[in-house]
N, C-alpha and C positions, 0 to 999 in steps of 0.2 A: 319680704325677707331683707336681713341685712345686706350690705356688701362685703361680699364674702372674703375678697380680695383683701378690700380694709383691714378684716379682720383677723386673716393672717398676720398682714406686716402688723398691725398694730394690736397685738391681741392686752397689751396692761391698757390701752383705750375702753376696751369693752367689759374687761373687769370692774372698772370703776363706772363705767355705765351700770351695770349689773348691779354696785353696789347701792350708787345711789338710788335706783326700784329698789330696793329693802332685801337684795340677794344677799346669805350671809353665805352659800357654798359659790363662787363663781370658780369651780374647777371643769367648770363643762366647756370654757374658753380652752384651757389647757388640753381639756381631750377634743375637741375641734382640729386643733390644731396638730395633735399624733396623727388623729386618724389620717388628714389630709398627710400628714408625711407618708402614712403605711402606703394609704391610695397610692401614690407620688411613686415611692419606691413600686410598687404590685406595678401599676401599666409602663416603666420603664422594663421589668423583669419582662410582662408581656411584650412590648414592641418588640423585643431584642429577639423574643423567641419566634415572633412571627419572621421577623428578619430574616433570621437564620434558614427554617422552613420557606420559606421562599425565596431564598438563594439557592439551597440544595434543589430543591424542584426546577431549577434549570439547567439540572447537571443530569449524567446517568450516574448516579451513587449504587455505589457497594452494599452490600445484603445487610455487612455490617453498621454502614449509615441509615440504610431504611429504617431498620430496627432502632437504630436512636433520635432516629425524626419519630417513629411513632411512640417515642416516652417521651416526647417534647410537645408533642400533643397531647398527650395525655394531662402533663404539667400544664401546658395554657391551658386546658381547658379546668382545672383544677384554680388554675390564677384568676382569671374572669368570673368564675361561680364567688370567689373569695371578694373580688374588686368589685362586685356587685353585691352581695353581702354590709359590705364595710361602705358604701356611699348609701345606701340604703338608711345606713345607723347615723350617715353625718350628714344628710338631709336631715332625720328625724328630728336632730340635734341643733343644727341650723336654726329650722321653725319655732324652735325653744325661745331664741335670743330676739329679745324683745328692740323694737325702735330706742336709738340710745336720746333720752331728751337732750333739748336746747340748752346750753350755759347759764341762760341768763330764767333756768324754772326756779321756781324755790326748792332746798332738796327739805324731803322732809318723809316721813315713816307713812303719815296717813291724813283725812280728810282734817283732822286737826291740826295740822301743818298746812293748810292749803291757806293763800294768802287774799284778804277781800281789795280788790282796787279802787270802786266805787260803788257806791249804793246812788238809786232813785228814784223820787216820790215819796211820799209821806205815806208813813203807818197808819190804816186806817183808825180812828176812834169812834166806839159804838156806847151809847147807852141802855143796852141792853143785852141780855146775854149769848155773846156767840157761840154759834154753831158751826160744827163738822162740814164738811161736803156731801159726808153720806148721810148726816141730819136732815141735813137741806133738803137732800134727794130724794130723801122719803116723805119727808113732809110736803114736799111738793110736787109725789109722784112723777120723781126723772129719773131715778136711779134704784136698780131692784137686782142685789146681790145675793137676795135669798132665792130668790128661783133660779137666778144661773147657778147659784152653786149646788141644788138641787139636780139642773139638767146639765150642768159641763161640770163641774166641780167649782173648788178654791179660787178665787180669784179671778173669777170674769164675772162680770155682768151683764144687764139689762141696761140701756139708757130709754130714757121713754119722753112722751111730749116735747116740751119744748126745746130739751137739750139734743134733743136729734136735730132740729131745726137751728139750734145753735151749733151743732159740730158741722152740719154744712156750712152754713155763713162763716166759722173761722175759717174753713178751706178755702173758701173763697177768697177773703179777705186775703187772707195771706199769698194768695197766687198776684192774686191784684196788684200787692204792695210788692213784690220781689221781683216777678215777670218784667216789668223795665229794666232793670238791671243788666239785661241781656242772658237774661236767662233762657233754657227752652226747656218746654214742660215737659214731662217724661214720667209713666204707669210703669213701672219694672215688672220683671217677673220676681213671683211670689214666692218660685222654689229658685236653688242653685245646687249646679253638683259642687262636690267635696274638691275639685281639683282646684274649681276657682273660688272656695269658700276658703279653702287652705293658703292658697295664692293671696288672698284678702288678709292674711293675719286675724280669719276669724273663728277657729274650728281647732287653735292647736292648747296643748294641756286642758287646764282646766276651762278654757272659754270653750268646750265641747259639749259639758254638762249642761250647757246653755243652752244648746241649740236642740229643736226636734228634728228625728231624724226618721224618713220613710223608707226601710227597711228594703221592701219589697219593690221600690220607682228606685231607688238611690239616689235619694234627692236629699238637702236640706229644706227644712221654711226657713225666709231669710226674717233677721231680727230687725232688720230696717234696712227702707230703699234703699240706702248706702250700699249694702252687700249688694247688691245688684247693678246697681248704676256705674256703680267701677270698672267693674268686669266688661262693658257696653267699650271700651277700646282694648280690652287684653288681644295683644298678640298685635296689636296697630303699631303704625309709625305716623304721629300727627306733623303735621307740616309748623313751624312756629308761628307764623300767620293768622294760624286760628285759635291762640292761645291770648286770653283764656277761654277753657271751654265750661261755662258751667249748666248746668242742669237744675231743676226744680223737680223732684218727684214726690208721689203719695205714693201710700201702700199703707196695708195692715202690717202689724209686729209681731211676730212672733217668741218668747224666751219665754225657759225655764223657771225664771229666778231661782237659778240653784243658788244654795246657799242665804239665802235671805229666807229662811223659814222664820215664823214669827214676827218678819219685820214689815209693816205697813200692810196687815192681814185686812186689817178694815178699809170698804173705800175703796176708791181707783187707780189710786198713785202704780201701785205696782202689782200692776196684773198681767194672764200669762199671752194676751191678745189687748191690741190697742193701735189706735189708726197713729201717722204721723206723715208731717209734711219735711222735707231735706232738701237741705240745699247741697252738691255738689261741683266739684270744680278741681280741671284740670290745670295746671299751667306750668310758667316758667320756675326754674330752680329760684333765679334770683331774683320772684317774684312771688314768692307762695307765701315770704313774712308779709309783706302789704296784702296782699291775698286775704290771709287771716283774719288782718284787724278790718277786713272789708267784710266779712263776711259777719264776723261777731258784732260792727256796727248795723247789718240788718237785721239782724236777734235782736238788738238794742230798742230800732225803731218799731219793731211789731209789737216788743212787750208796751213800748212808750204809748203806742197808739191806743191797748188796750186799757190803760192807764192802771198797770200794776205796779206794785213796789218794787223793786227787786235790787239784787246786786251783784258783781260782778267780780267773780273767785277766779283764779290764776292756781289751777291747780298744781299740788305740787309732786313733788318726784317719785316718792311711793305710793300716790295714789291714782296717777295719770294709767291712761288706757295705754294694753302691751303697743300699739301698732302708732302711737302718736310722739313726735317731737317735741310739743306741745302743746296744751292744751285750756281751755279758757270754759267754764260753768255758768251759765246766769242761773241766779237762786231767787222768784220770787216769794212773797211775803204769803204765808197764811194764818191768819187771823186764828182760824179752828185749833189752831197746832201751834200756833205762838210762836212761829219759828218761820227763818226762809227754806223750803226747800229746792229742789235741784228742778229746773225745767227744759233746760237748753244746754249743750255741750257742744264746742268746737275746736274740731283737732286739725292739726297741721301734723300729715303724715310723713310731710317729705315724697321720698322716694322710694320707703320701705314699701305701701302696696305696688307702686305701681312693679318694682323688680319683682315682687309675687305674681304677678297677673301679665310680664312683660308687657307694658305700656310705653309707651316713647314717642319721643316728636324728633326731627328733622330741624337743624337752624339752618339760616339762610346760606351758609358758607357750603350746608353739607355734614358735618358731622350729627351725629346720632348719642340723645341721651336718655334718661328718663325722666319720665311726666314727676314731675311731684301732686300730691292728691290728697284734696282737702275735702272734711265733710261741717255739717252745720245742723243741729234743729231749728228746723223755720218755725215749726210749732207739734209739740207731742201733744196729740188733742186732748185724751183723756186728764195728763195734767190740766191742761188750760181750762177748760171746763171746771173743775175740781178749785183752782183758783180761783176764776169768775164768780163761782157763786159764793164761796166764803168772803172774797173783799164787797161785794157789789151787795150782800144780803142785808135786807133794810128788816125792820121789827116787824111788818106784813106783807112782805115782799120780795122779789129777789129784781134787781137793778138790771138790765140790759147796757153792755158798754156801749158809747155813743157810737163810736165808728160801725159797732154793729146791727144799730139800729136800720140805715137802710136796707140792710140784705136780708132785716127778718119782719119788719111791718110793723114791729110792737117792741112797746119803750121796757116792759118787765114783765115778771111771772110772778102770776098770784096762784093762791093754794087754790087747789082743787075744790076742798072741803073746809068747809066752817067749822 
């Protein structure tokens, strides 16, 4: 959540935050700020009454004060039903207002305003006719999205042979290359409840339709380690000592794709289950901009090692995530699709999750603030995968990246079938 404080005294601050995310009504700033007056004025009316009721209860009062202690009760208790009512509507309201981004994002409407800062490696060139990842994948028996959608539906698959053994080896790989770092490895849990998926800034408006929800456990599936790994200090006080703290975890994914009907039906890009490896990290305020560019320099060296094209977008203000300050994309190259798409994301949240999840550290002096908390794709398998074999795919064969050759025994994959 924001800081609510802030946003009182500063409420034309978060309007123009608002506007720059592509808000054209920011009048929810304005009723924020009634409500908390009504709030404000209601538990003043109730102190006063409690006041009074416990001043006469030390007295022997008159038949006719009894009787107006007990309309006075009647009254608080009528004021409290109201003053819970009405913080009820400005939490709701609260969870609405999104992380206001950094000064220095680009502002901009949508992914067409997001800005490229570098690109790296060379566009592959093929003499012969390229292929899809789901081409690949059938032609070379890895990939079988007609039987899953048969047995689960839309948008999940089968991986099969070798690419099983290649989604192990990226995991691997990637824990290898990042684990120095001082990182420590970490399996999260795969459900979360709503209090700390809420506290996440993951569950509120529309990012709800996203997420599956177990009715009958009252649980969420979490969309990525992230959602869980946060939450692993909610309600802490870390010492500054141990800052930074960051994590490395896997986990399955779980979303929706609400709203994306139609879009990347083919293939594995964007399906409703898909494994991914995350990097996490707690630390200091005025240390979570260095933070950042540490963390999108390991995105940098895992896609480098794999020797993918990619490049490097600076997302901008109306299309950045609700819960981020901001935010950085790497977009590698796919040869099938003729285009970069999106494979990595990392946000600098600030301090917005962790006031969701109350998270905090301890400085040396003594005083008490909040964590700021950053997330990272180490690697989203099923894209990686899906890239591998469109750059790597040779005219009767599919290429094994070098660095991944130790962990799997074999330099490529040949078809099955003549």
């Amino acid at each position: 959540m924001i800081d609510i404080k802030d946003l009182l005294k500063n409420p034309e601050k978060y309007k123009e935050g608002l506007r720059l995310r592509g808000w054209e009504d920011v009048s929810i700033v304005d009723e924020i700020v009634s409500l908390k007056e009504k709030i404000n004025r209601l538990i003043e009316e109730r102190d006063n009454i409690r006041a009074l009721i416990n001043k006469v209860s030390k007295t022997k009062p008159s038949d006719e004060i009894i009787e107006e202690i007990r309309e006075k009760k009647k009254e608080l208790k009528e004021i409290e039903t109201k003053i819970e009512e009405l913080e009820k509507i400005f939490e709701e309201k609260i969870d609405l207002i999104p992380n206001l981004p950094a000064p220095d994002v680009p502002k901009g409407k949508d992914e067409n305003d997001n800005v490229v800062l570098r690109t790296w490696g060379e566009i592959p060139k093929f003499d012969f006719e390229v292929k899809d990842h789901l081409d690949l994948g059938k032609e070379y028996d890895l990939i079988d999205t007609d039987k899953a959608g048969e047995v689960a539906g839309s948008r999940f698959y089968y991986l099969k042979n070798e690419v099983v053994l290649l989604e192990i080896a990226l995991i691997k790989f990637v824990f290898d290359t990042v684990l120095p770092y001082g990182f420590i490895p970490i399996i999260p849990p795969y459900f979360i409840k709503e209090k700390y998926y809420r506290g996440m800034g993951r569950i509120t408006g529309a990012d709800r339709e996203e997420r599956y929800y177990l009715e009958k456990d009252d649980l969420f599936l979490i969309g990525s380690a992230e959602h869980t790994i946060g939450p692993y200090h909610a309600n802490e006080i870390l010492d500054e000592e141990e800052l930074p703290k960051r994590y490395l975890g896997f986990s399955p994914c779980f979303r929706r794709e609400a709203g994306s009907y139609g879009k990347d039906v083919k293939g594995i890009l964007r399906t409703h289950q898909f494994e991914k490896v995350e990097m996490f990290s707690f630390t200091l305020p005025e240390k979570s901009e260095e933070e950042h560019n540490f963390l999108l320099s390991l995105e940098e060296k895992i896609v480098q090692a794999l020797k993918l094209p990619y490049r490097v977008v600076f997302i901008c203000t109306g299309d950045m995530g609700r819960t981020d300050y901001k935010q950085y994309d790497i977009e590698v190259w796919f040869p099938g699709q003729n285009k970069y798409r999106e494979t990595h994301s990392c946000s600098n949240t600030t301090d917005y999750q962790a006031r969701g999840i109350n998270a905090r550290f301890r400085r040396k002096k003594g005083s008490v603030e909040y964590l700021h908390m950053l997330n990272a794709t180490a690697l989203a398998i099923g894209r990686a995968i899906a890239a591998i074999l469109e750059n790597y795919q040779r005219k009767d064969y599919i290429l094994i990246p070098e660095v991944l050759v130790p962990y799997l025994g074999f330099e490529k994959i040949e078809r099955k079938f003549k």
